[in-house]
C-alpha positions, -999 to 999 in steps of 0.1 A, spaced: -757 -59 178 -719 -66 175 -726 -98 160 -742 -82 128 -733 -83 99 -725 -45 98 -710 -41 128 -674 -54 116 -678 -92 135 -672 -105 100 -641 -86 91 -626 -103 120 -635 -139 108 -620 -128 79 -585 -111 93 -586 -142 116 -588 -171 89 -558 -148 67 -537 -145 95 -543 -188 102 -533 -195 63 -504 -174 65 -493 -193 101 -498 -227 81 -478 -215 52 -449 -206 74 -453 -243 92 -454 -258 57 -440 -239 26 -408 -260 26 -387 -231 19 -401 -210 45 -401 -235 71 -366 -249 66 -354 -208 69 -370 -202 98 -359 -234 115 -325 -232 108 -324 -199 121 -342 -206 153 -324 -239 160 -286 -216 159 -304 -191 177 -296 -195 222 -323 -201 237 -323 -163 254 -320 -147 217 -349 -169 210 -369 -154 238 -356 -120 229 -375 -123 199 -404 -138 212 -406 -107 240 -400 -85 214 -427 -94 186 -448 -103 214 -444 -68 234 -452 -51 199 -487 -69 197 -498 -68 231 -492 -30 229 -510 -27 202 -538 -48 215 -537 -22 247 -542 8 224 -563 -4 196 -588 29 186 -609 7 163 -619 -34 165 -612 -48 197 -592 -36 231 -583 -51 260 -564 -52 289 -530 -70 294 -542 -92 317 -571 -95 299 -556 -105 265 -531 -127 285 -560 -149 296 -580 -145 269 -547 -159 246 -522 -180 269 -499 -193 244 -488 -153 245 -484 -152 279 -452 -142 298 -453 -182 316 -455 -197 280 -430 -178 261 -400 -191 279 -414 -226 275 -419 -220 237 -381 -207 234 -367 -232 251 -384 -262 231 -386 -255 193 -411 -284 189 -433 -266 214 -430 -242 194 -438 -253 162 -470 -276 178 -485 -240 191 -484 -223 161 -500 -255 144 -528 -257 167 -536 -220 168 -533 -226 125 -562 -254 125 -583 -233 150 -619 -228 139 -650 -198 159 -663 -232 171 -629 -247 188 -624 -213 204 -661 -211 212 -654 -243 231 -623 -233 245 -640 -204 259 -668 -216 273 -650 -244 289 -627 -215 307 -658 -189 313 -649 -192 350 -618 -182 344 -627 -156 317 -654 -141 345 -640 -107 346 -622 -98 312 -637 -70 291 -632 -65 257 -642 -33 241 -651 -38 204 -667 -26 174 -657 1 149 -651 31 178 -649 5 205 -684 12 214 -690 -17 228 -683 -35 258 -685 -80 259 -672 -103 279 -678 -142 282 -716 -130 301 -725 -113 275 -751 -121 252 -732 -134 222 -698 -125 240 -679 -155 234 -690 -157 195 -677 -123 191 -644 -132 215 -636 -164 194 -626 -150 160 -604 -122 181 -588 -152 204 -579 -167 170 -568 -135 156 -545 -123 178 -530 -158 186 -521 -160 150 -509 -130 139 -486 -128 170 -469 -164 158 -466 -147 120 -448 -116 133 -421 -144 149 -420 -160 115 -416 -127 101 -388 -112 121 -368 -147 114 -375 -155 75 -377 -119 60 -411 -129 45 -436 -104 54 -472 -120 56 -489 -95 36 -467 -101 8 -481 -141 7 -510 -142 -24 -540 -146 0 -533 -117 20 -525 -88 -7 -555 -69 -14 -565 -77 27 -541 -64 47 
């Protein structure tokens, strides 16, 4: 069962709600926050998408050719997380404040929001695959018994751990060097 308790489901709830803290402490550590938006506000907007393609690129390749966890398609991953999207990133690097709102929400996600959010878009979600589990051994999708609990925490996942790697690139503050991700990463 990929839902149990050995099967690695939980390390995802786990990677997921590290990579969420670290998103909120890059919204929110003053410091942090005030770096990376002076930065981005002297930034044109197409150096601003630059960066968003680039850190963006670098994570959906890597979703693509995943060994162990989860893989997926591109167009897969692109439905499965929209605010990654080639359509949304220009809209996110042209309007800061979109932005910033995005990487919020993604930050207060919860397995029962994305639950929602999934079953509300199953129709849309139909076809997408995921293969998952320690050698990818398994195959879900949102018809699959238990496929949308085991898609939420990876929805949340990858959503917010492709906002850190932006914050990353622009403050010089690595994630796994914040307190509640060394010892995790």
């Amino acid at each position: 069962d990929p839902r149990g308790g050995g099967g690695g489901g939980g390390g995802l709830h786990k990677h997921a709600d590290l990579y969420q803290m670290s998103l909120k402490q890059y919204t929110t550590d003053a410091m942090l926050s005030s770096i990376f938006m002076d930065r981005w506000m002297k930034m044109p907007e197409e150096s601003r998408l630059a960066v968003v393609d680039r850190t963006f690129d670098v994570m959906v390749q890597q979703t693509m050719t995943n060994t162990t966890g989860y893989k997926m398609s591109k167009p897969a991953l692109y439905l499965l997380c929209p605010e990654i999207s080639p359509e949304n990133r220009r809209i996110i690097a042209k309007d800061p404040q979109k932005f910033l709102a995005v990487c919020k929400e993604s930050a207060a996600d919860t397995d029962e929001k994305a639950v929602q959010w999934l079953t509300s878009r199953s129709d849309v979600l139909k076809g997408t695959q995921i293969a998952f589990g320690i050698r990818l051994q398994y195959q879900i999708s949102v018809e699959t018994d238990g496929g949308i609990e085991v898609m939420a925490p990876i929805r949340r996942l990858l959503v917010a751990e492709t906002f850190v790697c932006v914050f990353e690139a622009l403050t010089g503050k690595k994630a796994s060097e914040m307190p509640h991700m060394i010892g995790h990463t």
